[in-house]
N, C-alpha and C positions, 0 to 999 in steps of 0.2 A: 436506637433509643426510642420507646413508648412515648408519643406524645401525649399529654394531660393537660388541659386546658386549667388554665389556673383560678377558674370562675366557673361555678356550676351552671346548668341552663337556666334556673330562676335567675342566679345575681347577674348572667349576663344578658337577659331581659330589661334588668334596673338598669344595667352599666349602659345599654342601650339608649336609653330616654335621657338618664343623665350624660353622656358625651355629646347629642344634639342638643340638648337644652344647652349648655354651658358653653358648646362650641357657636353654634350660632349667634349667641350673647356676645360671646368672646367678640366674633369676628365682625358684626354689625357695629359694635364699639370701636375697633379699629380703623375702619374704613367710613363712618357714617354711615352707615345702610338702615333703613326701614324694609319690615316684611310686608310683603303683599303676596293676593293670591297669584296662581300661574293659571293655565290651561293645561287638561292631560292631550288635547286634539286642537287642531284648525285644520282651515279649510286648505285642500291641497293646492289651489291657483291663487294663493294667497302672498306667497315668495316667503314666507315667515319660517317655516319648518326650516332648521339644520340639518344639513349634507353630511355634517362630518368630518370622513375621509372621501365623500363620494359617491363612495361604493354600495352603502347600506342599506338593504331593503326596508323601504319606511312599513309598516303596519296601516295600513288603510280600508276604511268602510265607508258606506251610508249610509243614514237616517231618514228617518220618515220625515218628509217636509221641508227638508232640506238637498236645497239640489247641489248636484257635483260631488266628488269624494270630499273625504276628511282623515284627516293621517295624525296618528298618535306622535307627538311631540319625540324628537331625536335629543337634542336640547333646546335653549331657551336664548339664545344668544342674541336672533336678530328681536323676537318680541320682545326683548327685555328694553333694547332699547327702543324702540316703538313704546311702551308702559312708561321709560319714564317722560318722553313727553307728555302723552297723554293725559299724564297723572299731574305734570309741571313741576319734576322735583329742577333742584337748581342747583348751579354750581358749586363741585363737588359734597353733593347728596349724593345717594345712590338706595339702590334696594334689592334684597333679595327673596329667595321661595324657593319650597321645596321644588323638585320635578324629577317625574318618574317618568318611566320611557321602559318601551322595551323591543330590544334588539336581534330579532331573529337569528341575524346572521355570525353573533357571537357564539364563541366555541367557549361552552362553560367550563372551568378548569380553578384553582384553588384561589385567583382575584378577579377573576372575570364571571358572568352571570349573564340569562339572556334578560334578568329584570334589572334595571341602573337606577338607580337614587341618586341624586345630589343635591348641594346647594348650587345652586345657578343666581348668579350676583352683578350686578350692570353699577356702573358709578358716572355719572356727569365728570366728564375733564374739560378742561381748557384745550385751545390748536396747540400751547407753550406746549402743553405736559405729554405730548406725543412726542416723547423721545424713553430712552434707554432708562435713564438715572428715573425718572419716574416709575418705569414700570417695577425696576428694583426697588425700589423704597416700596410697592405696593406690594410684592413679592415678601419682602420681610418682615410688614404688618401682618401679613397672614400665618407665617410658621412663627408669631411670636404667639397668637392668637390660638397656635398647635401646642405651641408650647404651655401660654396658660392653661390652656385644656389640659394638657399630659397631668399637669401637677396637680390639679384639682380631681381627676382620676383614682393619682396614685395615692390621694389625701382620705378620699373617699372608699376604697378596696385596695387597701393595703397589699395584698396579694401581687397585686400588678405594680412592676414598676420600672415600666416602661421610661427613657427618657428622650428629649427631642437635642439633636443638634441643630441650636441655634443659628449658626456660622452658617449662610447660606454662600455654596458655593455655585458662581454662575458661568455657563459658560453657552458659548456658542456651537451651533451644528457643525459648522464650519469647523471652528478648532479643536471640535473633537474626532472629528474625520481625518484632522492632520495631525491629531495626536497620536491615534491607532487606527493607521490605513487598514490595518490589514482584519479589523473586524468588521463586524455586520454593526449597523447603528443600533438593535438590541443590546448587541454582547456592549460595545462604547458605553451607553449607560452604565449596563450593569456593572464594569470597571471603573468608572469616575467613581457612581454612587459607594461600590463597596469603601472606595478612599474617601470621602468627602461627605458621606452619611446623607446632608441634606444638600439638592441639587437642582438648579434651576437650568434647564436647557432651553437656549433660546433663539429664533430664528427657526421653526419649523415652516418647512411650506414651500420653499423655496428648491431649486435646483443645488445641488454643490458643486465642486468644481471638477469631480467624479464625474460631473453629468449624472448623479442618481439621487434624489431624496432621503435625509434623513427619516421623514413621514410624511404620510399627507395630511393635506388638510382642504378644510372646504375655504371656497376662492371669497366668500361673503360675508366674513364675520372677522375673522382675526385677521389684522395687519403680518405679512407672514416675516415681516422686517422688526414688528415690536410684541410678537408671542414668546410664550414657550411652555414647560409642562415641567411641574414640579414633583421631583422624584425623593424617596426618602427610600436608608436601608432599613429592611426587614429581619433583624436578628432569627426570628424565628422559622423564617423561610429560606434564610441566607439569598436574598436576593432585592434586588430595588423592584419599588413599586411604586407606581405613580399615584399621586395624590391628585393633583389638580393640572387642567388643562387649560392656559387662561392668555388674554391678552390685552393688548389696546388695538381698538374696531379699527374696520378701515376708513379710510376718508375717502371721498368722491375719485380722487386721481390712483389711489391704489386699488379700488373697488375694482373702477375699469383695468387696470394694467393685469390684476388679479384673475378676474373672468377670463379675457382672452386668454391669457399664459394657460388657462384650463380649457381654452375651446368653449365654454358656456355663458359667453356674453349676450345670448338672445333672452337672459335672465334679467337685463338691463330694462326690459319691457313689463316685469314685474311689478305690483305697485311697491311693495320693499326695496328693493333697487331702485325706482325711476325718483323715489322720494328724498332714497339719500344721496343723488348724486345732483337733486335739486337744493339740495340746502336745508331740507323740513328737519333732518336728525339731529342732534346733537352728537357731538365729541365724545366717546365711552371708552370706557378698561371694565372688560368683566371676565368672567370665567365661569367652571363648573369646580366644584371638590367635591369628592366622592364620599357621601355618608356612612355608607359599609365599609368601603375600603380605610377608612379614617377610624370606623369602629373595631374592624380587624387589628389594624396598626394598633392604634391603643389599647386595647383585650390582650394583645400577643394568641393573640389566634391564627390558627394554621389552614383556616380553608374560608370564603367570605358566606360559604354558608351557614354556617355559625354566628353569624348576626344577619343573614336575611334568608329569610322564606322565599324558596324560587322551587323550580323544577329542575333535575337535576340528570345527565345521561348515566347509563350502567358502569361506564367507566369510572366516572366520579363517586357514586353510587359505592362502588366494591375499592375505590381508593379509602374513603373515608371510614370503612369498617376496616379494614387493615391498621389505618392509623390511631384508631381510638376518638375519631373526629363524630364530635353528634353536632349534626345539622339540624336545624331548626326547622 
C-alpha cells in the first residue's frame, strides 16, 4: 500500500510549532517546570556531559581562548541538575529546555537520526519520593500531557487523528524477560507494546537474571533501580517506539555502587561526582522526550525525516522515494 502523509510539507511545518508549543505547555503544567536556557557544549573535564549507553562518540573541538576540549552535549541529565541548584528552584519545582545533540555513531533509519532533539526536564524531589509509586504517577502526568497534546492536534488538523492510550502499562525488565525468555529485549517490547499500546519499562541498567542487560545505560544519572523508557505503539509503522527515556537520579550510595558495577569509578574524582556524593545536589526525576519522534507519532508519519532536517544515508535516501516519504 502507497504511503501518503496526511499533511502536506507547509501544514506539516505549522503542525511542527504547534505540537511543541502546546506539548511543552502541556507538560511544564503537569509537572511544574519553568524553561530555561541549556548549553549546545561544555567543557570535556567537566563530569557534566552524558555517557548514555557508554559507548557513544561524543563530538569534540576547541576554541580560541579557551583551553582543554569541549564536547557537544549527549543530553542534559547531570547539568540539569547542577541548573536547578544554581538557579535555587525548590521543592518540587523543576525546569526544562530544549537540547540538541548529535550522535555520530547512530545508524539513521526511519526513528533514529544522527541530529536528536528533545525536551530534557529535571524536577526537585524529596529522599520520600525515590521510590516506585512516584516515578509512576510522574510517568502518567506525562502521557496525559501526550494525550492533551493529541487532542488539540487532532482539533486543530483534522486530518490526523491520531489517539493516545491513556492506560499506561508498566512493567519491569525483569518480568519481561520472564515473560518471553526466549526473545531478544527489542522483540519483549515490541510484544508488550503491540498488546498494551502505551508502555512504561522499567529498571533498565541493571544485570538480569540471564546475566545479560535488557540495555544499557550510563552508571551517573539514572537510578538503574527507579528508571525506565516510555514506549507507545506506532499504527503507521506497526511497531513500538520509544518516546521518552527518564528516571529518578541517583543518590550518593547508588552513584558509587553504579560506577563500579561499570568499572568507571575513577569518575568519582570529577567535580560532578565528587559534589554529589558530598551532599551539594539535590534529589531529582528527570528525563528526555523526543521532539521528532513525538512529532512523527502524532503526524502519523512514516519516516522522522519528515519533521526534521538532518542528513540522510543512500539507503534511507532510495527507501524514502520508494515509499512516497518527502523529507524535509
Amino acid at each position: 500500500m502507497t504511503y501518503k502523509s496526511v499533511l502536506t510539507a507547509e501544514e506539516t511545518q505549522v503542525a511542527i510549532k504547534f505540537i511543541k508549543d502546546k506539548f511543552q505547555h502541556n507538560l511544564a503544567r503537569r509537572l511544574n517546570l519553568k524553561r530555561v536556557t541549556a548549553p549546545v557544549f561544555v567543557r570535556a573535564d567537566s563530569g557534566l556531559n552524558d555517557d548514555l549507553n557508554g559507548v557513544e562518540r561524543k563530538v569534540s573541538f576547541t576554541a580560541r581562548g579557551i583551553s582543554g576540549q569541549l564536547e557537544v552535549v549527549q543530553s542534559l541529565a547531570k547539568w540539569k541538575r547542577v541548573a536547578l541548584t544554581k538557579y535555587k528552584f525548590r521543592l518540587g519545582e523543576g525546569l526544562y529546555t530544549d537540547m540538541n545533540a548529535i550522535r555520530p555513531d547512530e545508524k539513521p533509519d526511519r526513528t533514529h537520526s544522527v541530529f536528536v532533539d528533545q525536551w530534557d526536564w529535571e524536577k526537585v524531589i524529596d529522599v520520600k519520593d525515590r521510590n516506585t509509586d512516584y516515578l509512576k504517577k510522574t510517568v502518567k502526568s506525562i502521557v496525559a500531557a501526550l494525550d492533551q497534546t493529541a487532542k488539540q492536534v487532532a482539533k486543530a488538523f483534522p486530518t490526523v487523528d491520531i489517539s493516545v492510550t491513556k492506560d499506561v502499562y508498566f512493567v519491569t525488565s525483569q518480568e519481561l524477560e520472564d515473560m518471553y525468555p526466549s526473545l531478544t529485549p527489542a522483540q519483549r517490547e515490541q510484544e508488550i507494546t503491540r498488546q498494551h499500546k502505551t508502555v512504561f519499562v522499567m529498571q533498565i541498567g541493571g544485570l538480569l537474571k540471564s546475566g545479560a542487560k535488557h540495555d544499557d545505560r550510563a552508571p551517573d544519572y539514572d537510578d538503574w533501580k527507579l528508571n525506565g523508557d516510555l514506549l507507545v505503539w506506532n499504527d503507521v509503522l506497526g511497531e513500538a517506539m520509544e518516546l521518552s527515556s527518564m528516571g529518578i537520579r541517583v543518590d550518593a550510595d547508588s552513584l558509587v555502587y553504579q560506577l563500579i558495577a561499570k568499572g568507571c569509578d575513577e569518575k568519582l574524582k570529577l567535580p560532578y561526582h565528587s559534589d554529589l556524593v558530598s551532599g551539594k545536589l539535590p534529589y531529582t526525576i528527570g528525563g528526555g522526550i523526543g521532539q521528532s519522534r513525538l512529532c512523527m507519532f502524532l503526524l502519523k508519519k512514516r519516516h522522522i525525516g519528515e519533521v526534521q532536517v538532518s542528513v540522510w544515508p543512500d539507503d534511507q535516501l532510495e527507501l524514502c522515494a520508494e515509499e512516497n516519504i518527502t523529507l524535509l
